[in-house]
N, C-alpha and C positions, 0 to 999 in steps of 0.2 A: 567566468567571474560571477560572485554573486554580491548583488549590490547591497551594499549597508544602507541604513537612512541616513541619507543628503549623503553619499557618498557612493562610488562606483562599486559592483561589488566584487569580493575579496576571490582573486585566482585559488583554484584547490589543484593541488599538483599530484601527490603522490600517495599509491593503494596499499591501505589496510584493511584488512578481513576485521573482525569482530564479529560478536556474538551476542545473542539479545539472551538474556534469561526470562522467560515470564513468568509471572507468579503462579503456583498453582490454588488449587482449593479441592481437598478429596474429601469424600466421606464415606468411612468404612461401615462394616458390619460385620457383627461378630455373635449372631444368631446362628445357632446350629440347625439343622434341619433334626424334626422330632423323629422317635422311633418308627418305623414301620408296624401298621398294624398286623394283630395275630402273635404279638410279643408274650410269653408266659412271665407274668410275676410273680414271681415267691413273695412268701413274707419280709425276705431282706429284697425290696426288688433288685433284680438285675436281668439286664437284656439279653435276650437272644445271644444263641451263639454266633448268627446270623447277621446281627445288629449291626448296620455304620453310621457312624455321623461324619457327614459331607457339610465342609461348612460353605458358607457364603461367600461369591466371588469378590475379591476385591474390587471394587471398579477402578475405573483407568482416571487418573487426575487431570482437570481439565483446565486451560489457560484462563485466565479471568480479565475481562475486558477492561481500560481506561474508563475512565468515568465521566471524561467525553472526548471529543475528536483529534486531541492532540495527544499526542506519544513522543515518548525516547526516543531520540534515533540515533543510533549505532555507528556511531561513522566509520567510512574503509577509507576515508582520507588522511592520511597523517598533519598533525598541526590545528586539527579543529577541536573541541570538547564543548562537553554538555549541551549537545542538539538536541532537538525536537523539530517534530513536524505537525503542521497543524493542516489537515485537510475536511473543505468546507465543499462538501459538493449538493448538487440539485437535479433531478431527473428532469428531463425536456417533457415526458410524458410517452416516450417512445421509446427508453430504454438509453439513453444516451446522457452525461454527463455534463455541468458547466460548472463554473464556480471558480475558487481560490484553492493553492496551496503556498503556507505558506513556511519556511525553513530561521529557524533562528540555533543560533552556535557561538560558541565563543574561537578567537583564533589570534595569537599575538599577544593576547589577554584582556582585548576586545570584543565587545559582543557586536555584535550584526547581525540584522534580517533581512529577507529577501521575499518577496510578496511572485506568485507567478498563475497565470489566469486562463479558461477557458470561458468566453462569453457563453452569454446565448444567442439564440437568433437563428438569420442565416449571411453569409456572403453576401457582398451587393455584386449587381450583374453588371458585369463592364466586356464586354462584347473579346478584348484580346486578352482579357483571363481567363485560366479555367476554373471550375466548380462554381461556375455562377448559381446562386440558390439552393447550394447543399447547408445543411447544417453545421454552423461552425463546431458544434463540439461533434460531430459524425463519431470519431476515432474512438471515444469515451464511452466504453462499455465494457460490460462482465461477459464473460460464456465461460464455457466447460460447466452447463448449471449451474452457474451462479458462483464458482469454485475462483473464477480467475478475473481482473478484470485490468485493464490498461488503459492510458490516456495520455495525451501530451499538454503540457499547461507554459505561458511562456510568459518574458515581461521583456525590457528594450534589450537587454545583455545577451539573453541563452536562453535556453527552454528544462523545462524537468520532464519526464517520463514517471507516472505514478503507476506500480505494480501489486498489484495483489497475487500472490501463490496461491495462499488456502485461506477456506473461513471455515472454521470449526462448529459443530454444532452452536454453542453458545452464541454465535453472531461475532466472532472476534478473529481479527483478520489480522493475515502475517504478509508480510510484502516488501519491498524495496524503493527505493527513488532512482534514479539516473539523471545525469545533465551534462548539456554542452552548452559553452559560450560559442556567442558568435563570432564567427572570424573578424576583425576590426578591420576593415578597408577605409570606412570614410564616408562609404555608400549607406544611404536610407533607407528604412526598409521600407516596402510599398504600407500606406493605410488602409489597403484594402483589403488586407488576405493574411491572416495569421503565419507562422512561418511552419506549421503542418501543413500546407497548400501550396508552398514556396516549393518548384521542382527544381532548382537552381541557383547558384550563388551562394554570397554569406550568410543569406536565412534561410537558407532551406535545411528545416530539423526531423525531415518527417523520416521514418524508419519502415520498410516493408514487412518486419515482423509482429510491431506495435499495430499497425494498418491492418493486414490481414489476420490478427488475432493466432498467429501462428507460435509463437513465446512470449514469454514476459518480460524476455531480458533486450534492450535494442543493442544491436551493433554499433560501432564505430560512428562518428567520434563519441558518440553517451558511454559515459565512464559513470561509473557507482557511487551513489554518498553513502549510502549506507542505509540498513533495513531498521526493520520494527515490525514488532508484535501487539498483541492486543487492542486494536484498531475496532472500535465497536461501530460496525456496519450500519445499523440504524441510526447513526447520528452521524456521521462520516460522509452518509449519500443519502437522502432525504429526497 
């Protein structure tokens, strides 16, 4: 479920694929390459019998970034429209990620958003938990050189999963979201330990492929909301 303000937030049930288009911007050229020298001109000139003209490669057209950190997002849910996501993040200084993401969508023909968060800091030390004094946002990081980057971010209901695939030359990054609600038992969840730390129970969201940076996509229960494109890197993680 994702909560609306002042109200619980809204169950997403069933997958739709979609398709992001991003804009492009190309710039051609249509300059010939000149004659090769040692060319004879006549009076009427004309080239060699030799002569070619090679023209100029097209270049390749390239995605053009938002114009800041929030983007379209594409939903694979059926029954939602016109989402966005708005991702606000901050480097610890070590390569690791905290901050806000946050998802607004229309559904019923109501709008709602949903706010979901990695602090900073670290863990407090309480002797029968584990990761006492690791980094809470640890998991929140880029690799494949900078290519790929994943994190988990959560609020009282469920958690998100934030995906980057690629970033293109440009700085503008394509990627996905994921999320699961928590199972509703009744049960509290500890104040001491995000529920990427939770190995057990109703909040426990943490995923071994998100952890080990081994894919971008989590397993079970994280189902897909839906992607987006042009995500401008330097303003998205600062």
């Amino acid at each position: 479920m994702i909560r609306a303000k002042g109200k619980l937030n809204f169950a997403l049930y069933s997958l739709v694929t979609t398709t992001i288009i991003a804009c492009s911007n190309a710039q051609f050229s249509t300059t010939a390459a000149s004659a090769p020298p040692g060319v004879t001109i006549t009076p009427t000139p004309t080239p060699g019998p030799t002569t070619t003209t090679t023209p100029t490669p097209t270049p390749t057209p390239m995605a053009s970034c938002s114009s800041n950190s929030t983007v379209p997002l594409h939903v694979s849910y059926a029954g939602l429209s016109n989402a966005s996501a708005s991702i606000n993040l901050h480097n610890t200084g070590d390569g690791h990620y905290y901050g806000n993401v946050s998802l607004n969508y229309t559904s019923g023909g109501n709008q709602y958003s949903a706010s979901y968060s990695a602090p900073s800091g670290n863990n407090i030390t309480i002797p029968s938990l584990y990761d006492n004094g690791t980094q809470t946002s640890t998991f929140n990081s880029f690799y494949n050189n900078g290519q790929k980057f994943s994190g988990f971010f959560q609020n009282s209901v469920g958690a998100v999963v934030v995906s980057i695939t690629s970033v293109d030359s440009g700085g503008c990054a394509s990627g996905n979201i994921y999320f699961q609600n928590f199972v509703q038992t009744g049960a509290i969840q500890s104040p001491y330990r995000y529920c990427w730390f939770i190995y057990n129970g109703p909040f426990n969201c943490r995923d071994n492929s998100i952890i080990n940076k081994t894919s971008t996509v989590p397993g079970s229960p994280y189902t897909a909301i839906g992607s987006f494109s042009g995500l401008p890197i330097n303003q998205a993680f600062q």
